[in-house]
C-alpha positions as CSV (number, residue, x, y, z in Angstrom):
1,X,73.4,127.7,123.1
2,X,77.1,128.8,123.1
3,X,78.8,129.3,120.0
4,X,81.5,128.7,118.9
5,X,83.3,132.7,119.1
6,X,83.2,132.0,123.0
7,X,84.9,130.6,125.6
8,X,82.7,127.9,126.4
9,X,82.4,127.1,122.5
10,X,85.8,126.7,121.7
11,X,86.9,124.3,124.3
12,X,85.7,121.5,123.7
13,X,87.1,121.2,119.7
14,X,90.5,122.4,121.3
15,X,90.8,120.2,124.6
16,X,89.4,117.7,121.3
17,X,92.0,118.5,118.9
18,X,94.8,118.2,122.0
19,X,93.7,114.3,123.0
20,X,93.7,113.9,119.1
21,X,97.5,114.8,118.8
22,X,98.5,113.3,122.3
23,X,97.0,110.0,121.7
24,X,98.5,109.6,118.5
25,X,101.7,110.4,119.5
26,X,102.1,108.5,122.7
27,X,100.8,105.4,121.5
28,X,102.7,104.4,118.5
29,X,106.1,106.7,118.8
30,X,108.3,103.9,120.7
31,X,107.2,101.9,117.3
32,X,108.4,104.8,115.0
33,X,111.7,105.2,117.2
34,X,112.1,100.8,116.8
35,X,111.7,101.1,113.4
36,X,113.9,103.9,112.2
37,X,116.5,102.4,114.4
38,X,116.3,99.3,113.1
39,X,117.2,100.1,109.7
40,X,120.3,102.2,110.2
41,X,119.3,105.2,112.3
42,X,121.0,106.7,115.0
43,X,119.8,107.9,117.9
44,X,120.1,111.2,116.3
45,X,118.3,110.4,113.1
46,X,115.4,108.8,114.6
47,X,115.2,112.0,117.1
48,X,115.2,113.8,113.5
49,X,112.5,111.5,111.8
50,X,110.2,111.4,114.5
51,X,110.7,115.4,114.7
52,X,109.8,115.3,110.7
53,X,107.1,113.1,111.0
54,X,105.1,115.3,113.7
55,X,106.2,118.7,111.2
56,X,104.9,117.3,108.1
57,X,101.6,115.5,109.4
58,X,101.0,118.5,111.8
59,X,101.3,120.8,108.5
60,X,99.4,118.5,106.5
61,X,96.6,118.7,108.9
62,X,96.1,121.7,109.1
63,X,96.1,122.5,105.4
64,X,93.6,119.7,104.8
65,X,91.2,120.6,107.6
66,X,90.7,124.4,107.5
67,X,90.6,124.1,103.3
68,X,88.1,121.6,103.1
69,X,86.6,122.7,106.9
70,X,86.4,119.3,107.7
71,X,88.1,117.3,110.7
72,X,90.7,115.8,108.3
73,X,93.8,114.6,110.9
74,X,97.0,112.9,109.8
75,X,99.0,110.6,111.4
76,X,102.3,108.8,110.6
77,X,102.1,104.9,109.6
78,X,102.6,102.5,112.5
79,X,102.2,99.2,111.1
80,X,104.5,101.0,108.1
81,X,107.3,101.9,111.3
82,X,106.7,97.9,112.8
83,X,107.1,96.9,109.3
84,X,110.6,98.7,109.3
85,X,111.5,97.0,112.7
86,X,111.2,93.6,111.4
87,X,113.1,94.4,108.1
88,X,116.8,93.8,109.3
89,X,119.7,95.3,107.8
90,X,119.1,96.8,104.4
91,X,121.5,96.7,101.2
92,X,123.2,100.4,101.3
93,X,121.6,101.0,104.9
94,X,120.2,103.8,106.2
95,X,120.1,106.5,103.1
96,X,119.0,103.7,100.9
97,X,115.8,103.6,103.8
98,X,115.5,107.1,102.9
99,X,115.5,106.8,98.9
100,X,112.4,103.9,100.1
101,X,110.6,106.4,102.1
102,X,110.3,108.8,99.3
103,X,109.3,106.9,96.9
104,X,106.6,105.6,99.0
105,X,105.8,109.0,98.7
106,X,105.7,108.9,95.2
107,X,103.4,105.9,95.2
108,X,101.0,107.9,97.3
109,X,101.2,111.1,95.1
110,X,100.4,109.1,92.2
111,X,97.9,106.9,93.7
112,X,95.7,110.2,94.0
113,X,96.4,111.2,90.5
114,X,95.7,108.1,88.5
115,X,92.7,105.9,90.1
116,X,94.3,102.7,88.5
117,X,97.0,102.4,90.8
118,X,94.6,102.6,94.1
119,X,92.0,100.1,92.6
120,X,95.7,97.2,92.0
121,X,96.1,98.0,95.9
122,X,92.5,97.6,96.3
123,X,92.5,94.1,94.4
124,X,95.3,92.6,97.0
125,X,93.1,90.0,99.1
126,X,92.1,91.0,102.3
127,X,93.3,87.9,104.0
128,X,97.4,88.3,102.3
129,X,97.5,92.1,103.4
130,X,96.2,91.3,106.8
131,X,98.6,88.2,107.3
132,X,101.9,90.0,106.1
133,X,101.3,93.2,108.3
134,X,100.3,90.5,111.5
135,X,103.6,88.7,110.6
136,X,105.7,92.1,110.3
137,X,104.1,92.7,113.7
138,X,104.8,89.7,115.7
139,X,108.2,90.2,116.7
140,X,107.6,93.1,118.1
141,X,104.8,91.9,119.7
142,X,106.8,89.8,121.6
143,X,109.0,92.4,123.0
144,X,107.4,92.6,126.1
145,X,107.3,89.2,126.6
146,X,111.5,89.2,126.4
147,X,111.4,92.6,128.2
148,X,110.7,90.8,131.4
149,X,113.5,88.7,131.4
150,X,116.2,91.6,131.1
151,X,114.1,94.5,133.0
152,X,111.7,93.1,135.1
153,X,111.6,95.9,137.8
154,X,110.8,98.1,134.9
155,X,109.2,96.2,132.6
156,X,106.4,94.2,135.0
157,X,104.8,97.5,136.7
158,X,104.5,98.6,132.7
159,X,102.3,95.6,131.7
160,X,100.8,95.8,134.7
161,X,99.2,98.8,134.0
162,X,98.6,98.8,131.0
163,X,96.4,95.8,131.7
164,X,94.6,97.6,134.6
165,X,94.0,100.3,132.1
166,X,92.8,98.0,129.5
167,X,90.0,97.0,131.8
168,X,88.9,100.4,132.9
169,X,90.0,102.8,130.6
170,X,91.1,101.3,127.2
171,X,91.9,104.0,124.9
172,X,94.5,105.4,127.8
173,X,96.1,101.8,128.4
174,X,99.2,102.9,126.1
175,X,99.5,106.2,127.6
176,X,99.8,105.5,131.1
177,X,101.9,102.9,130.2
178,X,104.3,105.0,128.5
179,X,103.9,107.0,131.7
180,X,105.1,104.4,134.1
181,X,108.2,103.4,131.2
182,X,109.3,107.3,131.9
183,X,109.1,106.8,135.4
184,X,110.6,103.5,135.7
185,X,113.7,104.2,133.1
186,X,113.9,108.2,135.6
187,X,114.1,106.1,139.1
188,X,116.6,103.4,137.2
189,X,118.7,106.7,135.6
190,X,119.0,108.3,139.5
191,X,119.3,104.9,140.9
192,X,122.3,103.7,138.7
193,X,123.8,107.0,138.7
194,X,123.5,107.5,134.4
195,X,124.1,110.9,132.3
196,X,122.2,111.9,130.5
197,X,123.5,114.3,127.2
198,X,121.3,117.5,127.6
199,X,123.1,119.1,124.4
200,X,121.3,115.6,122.8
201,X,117.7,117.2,123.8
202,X,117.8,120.0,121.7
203,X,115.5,119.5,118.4
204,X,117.4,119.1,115.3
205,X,117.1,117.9,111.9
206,X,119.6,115.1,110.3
207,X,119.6,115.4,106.7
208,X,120.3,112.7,104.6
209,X,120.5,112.4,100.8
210,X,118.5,109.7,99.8
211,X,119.9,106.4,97.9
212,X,118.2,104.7,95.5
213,X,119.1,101.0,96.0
214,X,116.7,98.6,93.8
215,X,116.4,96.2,97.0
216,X,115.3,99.0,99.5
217,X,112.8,100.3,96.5
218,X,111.6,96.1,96.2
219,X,111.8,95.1,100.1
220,X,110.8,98.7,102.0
221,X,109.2,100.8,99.6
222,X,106.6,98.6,97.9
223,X,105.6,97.0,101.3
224,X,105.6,100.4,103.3
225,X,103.2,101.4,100.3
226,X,101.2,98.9,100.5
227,X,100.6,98.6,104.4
228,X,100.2,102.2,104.1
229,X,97.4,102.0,101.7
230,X,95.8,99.1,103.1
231,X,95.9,99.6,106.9
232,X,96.0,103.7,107.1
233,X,94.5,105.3,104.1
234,X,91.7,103.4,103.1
235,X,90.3,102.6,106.4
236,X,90.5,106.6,107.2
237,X,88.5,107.3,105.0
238,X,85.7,104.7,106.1
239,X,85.9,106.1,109.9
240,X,85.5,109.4,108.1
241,X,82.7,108.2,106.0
242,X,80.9,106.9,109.6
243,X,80.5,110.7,110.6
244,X,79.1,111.5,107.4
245,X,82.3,113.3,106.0
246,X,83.8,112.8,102.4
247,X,87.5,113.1,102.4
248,X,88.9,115.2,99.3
249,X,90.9,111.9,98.4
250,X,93.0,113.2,95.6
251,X,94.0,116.2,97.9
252,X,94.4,113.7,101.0
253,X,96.9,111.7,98.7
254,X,99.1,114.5,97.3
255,X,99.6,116.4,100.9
256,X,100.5,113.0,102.6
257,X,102.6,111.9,99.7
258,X,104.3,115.1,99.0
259,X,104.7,115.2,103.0
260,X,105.9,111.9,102.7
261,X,108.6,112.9,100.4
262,X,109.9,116.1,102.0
263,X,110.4,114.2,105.6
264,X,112.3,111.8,104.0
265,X,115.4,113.4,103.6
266,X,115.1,114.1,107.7
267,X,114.3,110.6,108.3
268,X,110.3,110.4,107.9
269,X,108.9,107.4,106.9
270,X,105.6,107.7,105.7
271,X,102.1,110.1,106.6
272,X,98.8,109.4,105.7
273,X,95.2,110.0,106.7
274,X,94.5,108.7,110.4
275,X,92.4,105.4,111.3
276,X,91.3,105.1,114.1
277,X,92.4,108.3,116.0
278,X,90.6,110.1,113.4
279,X,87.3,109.4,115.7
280,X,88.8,111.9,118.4
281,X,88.2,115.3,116.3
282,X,85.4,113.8,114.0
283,X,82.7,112.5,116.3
284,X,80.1,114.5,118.5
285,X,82.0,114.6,121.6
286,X,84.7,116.9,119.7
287,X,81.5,119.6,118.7
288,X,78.0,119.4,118.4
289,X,78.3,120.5,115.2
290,X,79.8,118.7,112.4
291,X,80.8,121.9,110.5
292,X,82.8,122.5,113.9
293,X,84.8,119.6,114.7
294,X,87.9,121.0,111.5
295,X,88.7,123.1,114.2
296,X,89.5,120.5,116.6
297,X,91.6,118.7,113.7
298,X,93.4,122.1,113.5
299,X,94.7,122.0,116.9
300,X,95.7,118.7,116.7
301,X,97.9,120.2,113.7
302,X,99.2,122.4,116.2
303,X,100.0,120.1,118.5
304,X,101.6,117.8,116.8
305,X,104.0,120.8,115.8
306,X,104.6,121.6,119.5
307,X,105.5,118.2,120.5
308,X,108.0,118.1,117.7
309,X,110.2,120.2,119.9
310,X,110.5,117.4,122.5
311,X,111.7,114.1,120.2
312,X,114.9,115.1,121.1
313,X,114.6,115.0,124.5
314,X,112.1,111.9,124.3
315,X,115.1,109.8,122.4
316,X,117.7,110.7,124.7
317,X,115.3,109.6,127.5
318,X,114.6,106.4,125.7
319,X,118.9,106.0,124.9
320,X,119.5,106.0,128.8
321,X,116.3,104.1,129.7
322,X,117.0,100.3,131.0
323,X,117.0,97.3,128.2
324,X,113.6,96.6,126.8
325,X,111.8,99.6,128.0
326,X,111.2,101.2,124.3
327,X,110.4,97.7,123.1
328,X,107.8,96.8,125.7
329,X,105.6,100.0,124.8
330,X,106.2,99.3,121.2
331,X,104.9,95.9,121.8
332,X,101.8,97.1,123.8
333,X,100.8,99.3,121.2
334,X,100.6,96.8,118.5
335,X,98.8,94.1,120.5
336,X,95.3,95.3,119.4
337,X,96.8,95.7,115.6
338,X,98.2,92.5,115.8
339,X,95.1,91.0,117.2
340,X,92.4,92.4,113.9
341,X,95.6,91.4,111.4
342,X,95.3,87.7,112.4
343,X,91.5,87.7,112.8
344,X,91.6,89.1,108.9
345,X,94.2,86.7,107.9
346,X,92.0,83.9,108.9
347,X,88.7,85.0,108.3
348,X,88.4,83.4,105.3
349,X,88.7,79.7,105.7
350,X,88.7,78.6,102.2
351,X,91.9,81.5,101.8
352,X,93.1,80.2,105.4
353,X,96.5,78.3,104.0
354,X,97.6,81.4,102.1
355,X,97.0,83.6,104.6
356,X,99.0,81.3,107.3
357,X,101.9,81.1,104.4
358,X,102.1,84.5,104.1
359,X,102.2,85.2,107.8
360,X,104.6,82.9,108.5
361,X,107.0,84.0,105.9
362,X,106.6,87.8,107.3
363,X,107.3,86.4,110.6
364,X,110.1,84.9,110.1
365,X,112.1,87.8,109.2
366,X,114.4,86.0,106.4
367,X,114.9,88.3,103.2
368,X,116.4,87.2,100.1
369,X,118.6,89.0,97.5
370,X,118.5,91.3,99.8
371,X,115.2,92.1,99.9
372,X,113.1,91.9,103.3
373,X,110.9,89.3,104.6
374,X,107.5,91.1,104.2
375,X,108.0,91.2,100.2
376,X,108.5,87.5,100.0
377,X,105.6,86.7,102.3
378,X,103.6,88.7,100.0
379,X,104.3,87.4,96.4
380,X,104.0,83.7,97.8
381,X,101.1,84.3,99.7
382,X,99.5,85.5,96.6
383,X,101.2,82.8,94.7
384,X,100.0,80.2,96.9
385,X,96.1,81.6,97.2
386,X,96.4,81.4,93.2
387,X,97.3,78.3,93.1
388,X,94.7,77.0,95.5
389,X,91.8,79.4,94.1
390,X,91.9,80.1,90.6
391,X,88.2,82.2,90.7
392,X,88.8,85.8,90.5
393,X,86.4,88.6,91.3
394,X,86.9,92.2,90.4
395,X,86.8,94.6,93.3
396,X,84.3,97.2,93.9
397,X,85.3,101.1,93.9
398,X,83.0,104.2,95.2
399,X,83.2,107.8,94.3
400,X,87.0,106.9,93.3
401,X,88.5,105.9,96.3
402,X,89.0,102.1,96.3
403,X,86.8,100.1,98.8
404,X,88.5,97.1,99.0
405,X,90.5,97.4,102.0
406,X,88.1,99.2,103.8
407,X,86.7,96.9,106.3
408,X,87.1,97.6,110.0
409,X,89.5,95.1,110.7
410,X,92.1,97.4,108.7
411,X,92.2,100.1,110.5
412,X,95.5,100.4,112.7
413,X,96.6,103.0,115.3
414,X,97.0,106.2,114.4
């Protein structure tokens, strides 16, 4: 049997560790790019905060995985990015988004450090978390549906793959989709005779200094925490767990939340451990041997670092595409998200009106006091399933790392 100093032993946790960092980046970065846009980025800064995202995880992975030899990988938070699109404009606008990303970072530093603030996350009810991230995703999830009015000679051959793909080859649906948006949006550039910048492709980093603004720590901040908790972190470690592998969760915490912090200034949102993506370098298929696979996780480090270098280009691609093309992908992505969000909103039927309360709040994008829509659906979702349900249970924790949240229907892309 090969090992894995050869040739033939090393290619399969690399082509591994490769698929790892291409899937995750292709099917989730038109929701990073909608997000960062959507509060207060331009085309510029998103370019820069996707650039910083792919840096810091790409880092983070490959500290994680070659100290602890295990196929720890990192990705960046897409329901936390879809959570950003539906938040509207923020009080003191983009750098007071920044001052929220980093101390979402904060929250995740500490949340490692002092087991009392995981198990509070933990305690949130299954069915409120669920229905605020499905009602954050909605919107979105209607992009393609609007797409097809403005862009149909675009937009239509998109969905129509990406349905074909769903049938035969699911876990490539988003990519080949995105592959047909690139197409599409190149034919319409020639076609309608665009420019596009070239100086734009270049990689670079916009720095920012961060503003604290109490709204953007109340309406992003404590929400981007919390769906990054609940739908990212603590599901990663379960699909970890499946494999048989015990994620260092104090070290997990502090390299995602100090990576958190330091891609904030550049327009990073938020890192954390990887859901469902995390299956590429940590089953069988990535090596035989489970004392292996860290290697493919370490080339999906790698990777991630190379494909930093094109966000510029892929922004300014996306800038001259046709109306809807960005959003339609985005909105493809998050259909299967969107889809086990509602199913553990409503799972519960004797918790069914919260959950519906909550969602609909979260969908319907209206903040107060300046503070965004998902905030408000959670409090008076948890208000409302309070009022209804006055029995309380005390959640369950194993080996430190809170459990509640950890049930399959959590985990996101990514």
């Amino acid at each position: 049997m090969a090992t894995i100093s050869t040739p033939a032993g090393l290619a399969q946790p690399l082509g591994a560790g490769a698929v790892t960092a291409l899937v995750g980046f292709t099917s989730s970065f038109a929701v990073v790019l909608s997000g960062l846009t959507a509060v207060g980025a331009t085309a510029a800064q998103a370019a820069s905060g996707l650039l910083a995202l792919c840096v810091t995880q790409g880092i983070g992975i490959i500290l994680l995985s070659y100290r602890y030899r295990m196929p720890i990988t990192l990705a960046w938070s897409t329901p936390g990015a879809a959570l950003l699109a539906g938040a509207g404009t923020i009080a003191g606008g983009w750098r007071a988004a920044l001052g929220a990303f980093a101390l979402t970072g904060v929250l995740i530093v500490i949340t490692g450090l002092w087991q009392r603030l995981g198990n509070l996350v933990a305690a949130i009810p299954v069915e409120i978390a669920q229905a605020m991230l499905a009602g954050v995703l909605l919107p979105m999830c209607l992009a393609p549906v609007e797409a097809v009015a403005t862009s149909p000679a675009v937009v239509v051959p998109v969905i129509a793959v990406w349905l074909a793909l769903q049938r035969f080859a699911k876990r490539w649906a988003v990519i080949a989709a995105f592959v047909v948006a690139a197409i599409g949006a190149g034919v319409s550039i020639v076609v309608e005779h665009r420019e596009l910048d070239l100086t734009a492709m270049a990689p670079t980093v916009e720095l920012a200094l961060p503003q604290w603004n109490w709204q953007a720590m109340i309406g992003i901040a404590i929400p981007l925490y919390i769906v990054t908790m609940a739908s990212q972190n603590i599901p990663g470690t379960a699909v970890m767990r499946s494999f048989d592998y015990r994620v260092p969760w104090r070290a997990a915490m502090t390299v995602t939340g100090i990576g958190t912090i330091l891609g904030a200034p550049a327009g990073g949102h938020a890192i954390n451990l990887a859901a469902i993506s995390a299956a590429l370098s940590a089953a069988p298929a990535a090596h035989p041997d489970p004392k292996r696979r860290w290697i493919a996780a370490c080339t999906a480090g790698v990777a991630y670092l190379l494909l930093a270098l094109g966000s510029a280009a892929l922004v300014t691609l996306v800038a001259a595409a046709p109306e809807g093309t960005l959003e339609t992908v985005a909105g493809l992505a998050l259909l299967a998200t969107l889809a086990a969000a509602l199913a553990g909103a409503l799972r519960s039927e004797q918790h069914r009106e919260a959950g519906v309360i909550t969602f609909v709040i979260a969908a319907s994008g209206v903040g107060f006091l300046g503070i965004g829509a998902a905030f408000w659906a959670l409090l008076a979702g948890l208000i409302v399933r309070r009022v209804l349900d006055t029995r309380a249970a005390p959640e369950a924790t194993v080996s430190g790392t809170p459990q509640a949240l950890a049930s399959p229907a959590r985990a996101t892309s990514g």
